[in-house]
C-alpha positions as CSV (number, residue, x, y, z in Angstrom):
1,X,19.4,41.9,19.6
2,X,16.0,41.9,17.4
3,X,18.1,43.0,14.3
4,X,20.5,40.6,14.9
5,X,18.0,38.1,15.0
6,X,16.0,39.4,11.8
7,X,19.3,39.2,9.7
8,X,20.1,35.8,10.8
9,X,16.5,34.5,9.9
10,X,16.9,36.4,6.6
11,X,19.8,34.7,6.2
12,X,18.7,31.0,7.1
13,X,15.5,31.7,4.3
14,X,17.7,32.7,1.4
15,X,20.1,29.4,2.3
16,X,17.2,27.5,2.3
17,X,16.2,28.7,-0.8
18,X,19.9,28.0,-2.4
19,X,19.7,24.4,-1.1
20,X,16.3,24.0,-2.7
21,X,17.8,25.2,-6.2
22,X,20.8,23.1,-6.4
23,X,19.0,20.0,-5.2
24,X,16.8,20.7,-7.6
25,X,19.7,21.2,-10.5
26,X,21.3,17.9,-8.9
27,X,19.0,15.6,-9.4
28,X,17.1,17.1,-12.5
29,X,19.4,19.0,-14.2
30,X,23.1,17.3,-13.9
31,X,21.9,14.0,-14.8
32,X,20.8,15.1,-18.5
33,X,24.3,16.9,-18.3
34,X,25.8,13.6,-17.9
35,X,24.0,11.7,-20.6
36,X,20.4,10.6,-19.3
37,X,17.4,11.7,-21.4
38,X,14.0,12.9,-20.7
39,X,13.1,9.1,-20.6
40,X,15.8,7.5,-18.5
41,X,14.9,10.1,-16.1
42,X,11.4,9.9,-16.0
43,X,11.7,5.6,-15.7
44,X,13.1,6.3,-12.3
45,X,9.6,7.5,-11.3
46,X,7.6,4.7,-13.0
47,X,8.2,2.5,-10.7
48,X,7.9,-2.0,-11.5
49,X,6.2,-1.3,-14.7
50,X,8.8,0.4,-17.5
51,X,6.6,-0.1,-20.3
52,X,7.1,3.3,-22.9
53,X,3.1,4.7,-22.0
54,X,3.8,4.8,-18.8
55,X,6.8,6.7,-19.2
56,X,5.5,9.0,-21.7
57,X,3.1,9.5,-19.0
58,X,5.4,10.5,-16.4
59,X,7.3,12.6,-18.9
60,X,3.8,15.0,-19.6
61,X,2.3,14.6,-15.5
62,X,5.7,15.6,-14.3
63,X,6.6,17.9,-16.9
64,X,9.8,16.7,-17.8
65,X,9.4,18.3,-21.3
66,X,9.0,20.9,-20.3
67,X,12.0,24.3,-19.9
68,X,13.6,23.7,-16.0
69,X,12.2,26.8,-14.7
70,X,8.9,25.7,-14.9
71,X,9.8,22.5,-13.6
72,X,11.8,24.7,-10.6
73,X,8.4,26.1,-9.8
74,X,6.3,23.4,-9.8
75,X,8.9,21.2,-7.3
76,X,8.6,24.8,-5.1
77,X,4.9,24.8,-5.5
78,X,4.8,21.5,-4.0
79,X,7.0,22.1,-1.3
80,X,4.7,25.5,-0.2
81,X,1.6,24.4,-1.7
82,X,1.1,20.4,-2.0
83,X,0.9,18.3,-5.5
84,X,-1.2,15.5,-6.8
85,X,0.0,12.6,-8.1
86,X,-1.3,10.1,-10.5
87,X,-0.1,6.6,-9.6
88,X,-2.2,4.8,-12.5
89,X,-5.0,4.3,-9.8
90,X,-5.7,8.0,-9.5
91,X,-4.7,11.0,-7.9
92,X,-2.8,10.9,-4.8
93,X,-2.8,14.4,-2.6
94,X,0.1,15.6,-1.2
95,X,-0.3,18.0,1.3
96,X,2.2,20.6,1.9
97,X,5.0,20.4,2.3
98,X,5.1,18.0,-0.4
99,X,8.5,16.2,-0.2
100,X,7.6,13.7,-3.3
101,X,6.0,10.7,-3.9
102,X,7.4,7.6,-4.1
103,X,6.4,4.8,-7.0
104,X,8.7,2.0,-6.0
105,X,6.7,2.2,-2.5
106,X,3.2,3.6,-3.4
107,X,3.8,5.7,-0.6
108,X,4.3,9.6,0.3
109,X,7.7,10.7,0.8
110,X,6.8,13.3,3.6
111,X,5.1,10.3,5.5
112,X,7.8,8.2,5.5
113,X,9.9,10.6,6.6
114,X,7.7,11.4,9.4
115,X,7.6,7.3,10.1
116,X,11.8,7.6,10.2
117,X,12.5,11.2,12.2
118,X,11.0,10.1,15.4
119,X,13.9,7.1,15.1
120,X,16.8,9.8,14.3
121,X,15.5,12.9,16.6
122,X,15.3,10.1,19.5
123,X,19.1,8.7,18.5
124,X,20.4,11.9,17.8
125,X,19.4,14.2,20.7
126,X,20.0,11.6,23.2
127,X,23.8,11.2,21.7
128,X,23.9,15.2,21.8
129,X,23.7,14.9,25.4
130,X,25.7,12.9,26.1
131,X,28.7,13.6,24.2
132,X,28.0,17.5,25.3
133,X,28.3,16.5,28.9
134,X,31.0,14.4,29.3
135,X,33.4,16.0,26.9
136,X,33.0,19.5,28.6
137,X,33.5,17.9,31.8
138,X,36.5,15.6,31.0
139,X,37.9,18.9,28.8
140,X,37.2,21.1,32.2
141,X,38.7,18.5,34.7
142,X,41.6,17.9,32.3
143,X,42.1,21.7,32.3
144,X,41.7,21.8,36.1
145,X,44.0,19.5,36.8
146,X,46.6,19.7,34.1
147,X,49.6,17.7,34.2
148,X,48.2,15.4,36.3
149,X,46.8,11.6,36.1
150,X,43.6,13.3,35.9
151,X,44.6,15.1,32.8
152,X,46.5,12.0,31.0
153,X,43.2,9.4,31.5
154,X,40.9,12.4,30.2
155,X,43.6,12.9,27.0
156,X,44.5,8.7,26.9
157,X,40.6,8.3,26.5
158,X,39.5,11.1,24.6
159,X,42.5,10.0,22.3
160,X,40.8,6.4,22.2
161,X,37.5,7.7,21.3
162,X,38.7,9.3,18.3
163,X,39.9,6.8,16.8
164,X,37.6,3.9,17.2
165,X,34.9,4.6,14.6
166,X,30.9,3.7,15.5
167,X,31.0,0.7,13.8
168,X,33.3,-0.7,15.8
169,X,32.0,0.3,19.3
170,X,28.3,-0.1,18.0
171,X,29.1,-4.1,17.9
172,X,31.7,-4.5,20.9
173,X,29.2,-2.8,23.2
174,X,26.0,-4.9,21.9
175,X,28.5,-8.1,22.4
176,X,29.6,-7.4,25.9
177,X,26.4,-5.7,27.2
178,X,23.7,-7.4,25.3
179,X,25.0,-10.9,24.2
180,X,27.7,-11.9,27.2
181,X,26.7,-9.9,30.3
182,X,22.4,-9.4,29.2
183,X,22.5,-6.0,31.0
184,X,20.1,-3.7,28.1
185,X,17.9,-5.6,25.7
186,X,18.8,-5.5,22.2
187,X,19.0,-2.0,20.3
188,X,15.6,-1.0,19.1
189,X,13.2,1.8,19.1
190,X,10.1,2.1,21.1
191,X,8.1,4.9,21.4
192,X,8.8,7.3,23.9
193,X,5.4,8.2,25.3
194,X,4.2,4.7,25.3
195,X,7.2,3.7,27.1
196,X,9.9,5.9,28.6
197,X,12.0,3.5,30.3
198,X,11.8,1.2,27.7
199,X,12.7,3.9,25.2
200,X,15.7,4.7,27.1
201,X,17.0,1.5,27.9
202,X,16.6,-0.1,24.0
203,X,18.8,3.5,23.3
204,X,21.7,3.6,25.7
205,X,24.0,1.5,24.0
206,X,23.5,3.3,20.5
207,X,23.8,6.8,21.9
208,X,26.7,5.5,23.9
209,X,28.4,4.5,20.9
210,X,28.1,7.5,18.8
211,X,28.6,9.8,21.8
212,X,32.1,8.1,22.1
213,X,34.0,10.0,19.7
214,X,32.3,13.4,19.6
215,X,32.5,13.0,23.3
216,X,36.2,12.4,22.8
217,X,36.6,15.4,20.3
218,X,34.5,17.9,22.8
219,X,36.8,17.0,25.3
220,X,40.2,17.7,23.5
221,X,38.3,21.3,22.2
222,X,37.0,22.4,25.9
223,X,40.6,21.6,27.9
224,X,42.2,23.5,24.8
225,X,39.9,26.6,25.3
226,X,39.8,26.7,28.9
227,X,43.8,26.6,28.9
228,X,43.7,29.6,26.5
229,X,41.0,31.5,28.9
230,X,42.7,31.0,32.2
231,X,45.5,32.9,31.1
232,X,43.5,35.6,30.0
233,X,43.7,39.1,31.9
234,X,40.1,39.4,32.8
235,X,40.8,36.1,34.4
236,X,43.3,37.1,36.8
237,X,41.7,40.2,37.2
238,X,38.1,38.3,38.3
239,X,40.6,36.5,40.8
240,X,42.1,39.9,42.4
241,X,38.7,40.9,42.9
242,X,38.5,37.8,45.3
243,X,35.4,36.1,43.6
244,X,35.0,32.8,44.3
245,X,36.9,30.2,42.3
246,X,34.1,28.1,41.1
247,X,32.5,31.7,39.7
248,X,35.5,32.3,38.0
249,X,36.1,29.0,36.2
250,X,32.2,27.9,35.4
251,X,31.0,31.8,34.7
252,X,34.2,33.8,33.1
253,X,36.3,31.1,31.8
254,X,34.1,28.4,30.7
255,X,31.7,30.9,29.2
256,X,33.9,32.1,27.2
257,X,35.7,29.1,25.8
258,X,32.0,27.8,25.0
259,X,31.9,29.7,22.1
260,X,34.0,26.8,19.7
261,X,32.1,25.0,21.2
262,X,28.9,25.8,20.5
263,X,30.1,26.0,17.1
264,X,31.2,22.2,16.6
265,X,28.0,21.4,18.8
266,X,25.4,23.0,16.0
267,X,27.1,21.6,13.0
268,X,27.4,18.0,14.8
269,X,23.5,18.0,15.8
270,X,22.6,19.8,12.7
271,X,24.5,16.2,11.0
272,X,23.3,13.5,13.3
273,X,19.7,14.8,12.9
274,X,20.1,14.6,8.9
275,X,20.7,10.9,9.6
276,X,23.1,9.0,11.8
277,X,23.7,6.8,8.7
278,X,26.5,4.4,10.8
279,X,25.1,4.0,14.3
280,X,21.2,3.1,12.5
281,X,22.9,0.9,9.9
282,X,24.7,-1.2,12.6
283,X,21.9,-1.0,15.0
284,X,19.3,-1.7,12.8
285,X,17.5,1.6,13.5
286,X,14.6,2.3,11.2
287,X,15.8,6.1,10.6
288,X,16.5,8.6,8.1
289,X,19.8,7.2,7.7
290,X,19.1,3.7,6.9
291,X,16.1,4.2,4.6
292,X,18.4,7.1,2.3
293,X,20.9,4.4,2.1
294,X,17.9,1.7,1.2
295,X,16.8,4.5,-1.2
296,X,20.0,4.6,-3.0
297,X,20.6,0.8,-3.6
298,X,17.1,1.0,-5.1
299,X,17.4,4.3,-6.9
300,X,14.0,5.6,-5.0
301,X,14.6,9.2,-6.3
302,X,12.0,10.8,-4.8
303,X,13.0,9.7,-1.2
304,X,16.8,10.6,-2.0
305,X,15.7,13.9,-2.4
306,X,13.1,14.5,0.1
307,X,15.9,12.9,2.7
308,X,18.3,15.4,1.1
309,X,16.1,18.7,1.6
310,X,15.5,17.3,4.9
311,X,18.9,17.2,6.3
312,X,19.8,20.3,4.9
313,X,17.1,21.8,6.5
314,X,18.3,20.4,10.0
315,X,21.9,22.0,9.3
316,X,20.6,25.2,8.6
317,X,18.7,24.9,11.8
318,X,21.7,24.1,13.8
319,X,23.7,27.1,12.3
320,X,20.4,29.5,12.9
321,X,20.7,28.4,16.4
322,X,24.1,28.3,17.0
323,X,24.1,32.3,15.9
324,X,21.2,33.1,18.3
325,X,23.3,31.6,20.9
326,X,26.3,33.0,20.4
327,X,24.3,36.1,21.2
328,X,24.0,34.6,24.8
329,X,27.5,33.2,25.1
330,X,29.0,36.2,24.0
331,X,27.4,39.4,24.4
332,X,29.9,41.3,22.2
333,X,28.1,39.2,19.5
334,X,24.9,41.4,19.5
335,X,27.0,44.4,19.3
336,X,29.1,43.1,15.7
């Protein structure tokens, strides 16, 4: 089990180390590929004032004339060791790890991304477990009871979660639980240690809505995988050994259809913690999500990519956990 987990770490550092280098090609490299020069490039960083000394000045601080390997180590030398920038006032330390610094803002990227993750992590987890939850349990009843009326409303809903996107059960919830019925107080976000309730209560409906369809789509997976399993022979033989029924289904059969499922699970979580870009958009969340977007419409390059290395990070993350755990959910896992 310790090699196993040794060569997944390895593995998780070299990806991380691949991500850095093409975000790095991406947004220095491609662009020059593509017909921007040194000085197009370099305006993106100046921030309100485009006047050619300040450019020029971007273009020597930021070494922009410089070959793109030395350009590659000076971005990872800020990630592993912190930069300074010079924002026409004077130097600006950024402590690592150095994410950027933003000129249209005057503001580190690394701290407002701090400002934005407590928004996502609180949105996203909460989602996580909620749509873990219920769609195992629909997907298990449905499984259970196949055939039956139990089994059609499970499938008949799971079927209507799929297809109603978040930006369409974001507002019908907010209308019918907020505006009409005044049951939860408008979406928001407050601190979670300052107040839980309140934290909770400003967060139900936009969990809610982008639990709905992952929810809907765990559901489907689980009733599909614990059909498969219950017709397996080390089923039927854990039944002719006379073990309970509730130990066969929730520690034979539901164990081993987890596995898919704790598959979908890390890349889903490993997504919604990069930014759940619809549900903060139509909720007004202040998260990663919403600012990358802001970031975009203003061409903030600096935040585009911080955001970027960020929520590759969190995937990679996911998938290191996801292989730990398949180590638990399968034990012939730590034998491959």
């Amino acid at each position: 089990m310790i090699s196993y987990i040794i060569r997944r770490l390895f593995a998780a550092v070299v990806l991380l180390f691949v991500i850095s280098l093409i975000t790095f090609f991406i947004f220095y490299v491609f662009p020059r590929l593509g017909g921007q020069t040194t000085e197009s490039l370099a305006s993106q960083f100046v921030g309100k004032t485009q006047d050619p000394n300040a450019i020029q000045g971007v273009i020597h601080r930021f070494g922009f004339d410089q070959s793109v390997w030395v350009q590659y180590g000076r971005y990872l030398k800020g990630i592993f060791f912190g930069y300074d920038y010079d924002n026409g006032t004077g130097l600006v330390h950024c402590p690592a790890p150095c994410l950027g610094y933003s000129f249209r803002t005057n503001t580190l990227v690394s701290t407002s991304i701090g400002q934005w993750l407590p928004v996502t992590l609180s949105l996203s987890l909460g989602a996580a477990v909620l749509w873990l939850i219920f769609g195992v349990a629909v997907g298990v009843a449905s499984a259970l009871k196949r055939g039956t009326w139990v089994d059609r409303a499970g499938m008949v809903t799971a079927l209507i979660g799929v297809s109603l996107p978040v930006y369409f059960v974001g507002p019908l919830l907010a209308l019918v639980f907020v505006v009409n019925w005044h049951i939860f107080p408008d979406p928001d976000y407050v601190k979670l240690f300052d107040d839980p309730v309140g934290w909770a209560t400003h967060l139900i409906l936009p969990w809610i809505a982008v639990a709905f369809g992952l929810a809907a789509l765990y559901a489907r997976l689980t009733r599909v995988g614990m059909l498969d399993t219950l017709n397996e022979d080390f089923i039927r033989t854990a039944r002719a050994k006379g073990l309970p029924e509730r130990t066969v289904i929730f520690k034979h059969a539901l164990r081993a259809a987890l596995t898919p499922i704790v598959t979908i699970f890390g890349m889903d979580l490993g997504f919604a913690l990069g930014g759940v870009v619809l549900a903060e958009q139509v909720f007004n969340l202040p998260g990663i999500g919403r600012e990358a977007v802001g970031a975009v419409g203003q061409s903030d390059l600096p935040v585009i990519i911080g955001v970027t290395i960020v929520a590759s990070g969190f995937i990679v993350l996911a998938n290191l956990v996801v292989d730990l755990l398949y180590g638990v959910v399968d034990p012939r896992v730590r034998l491959s």
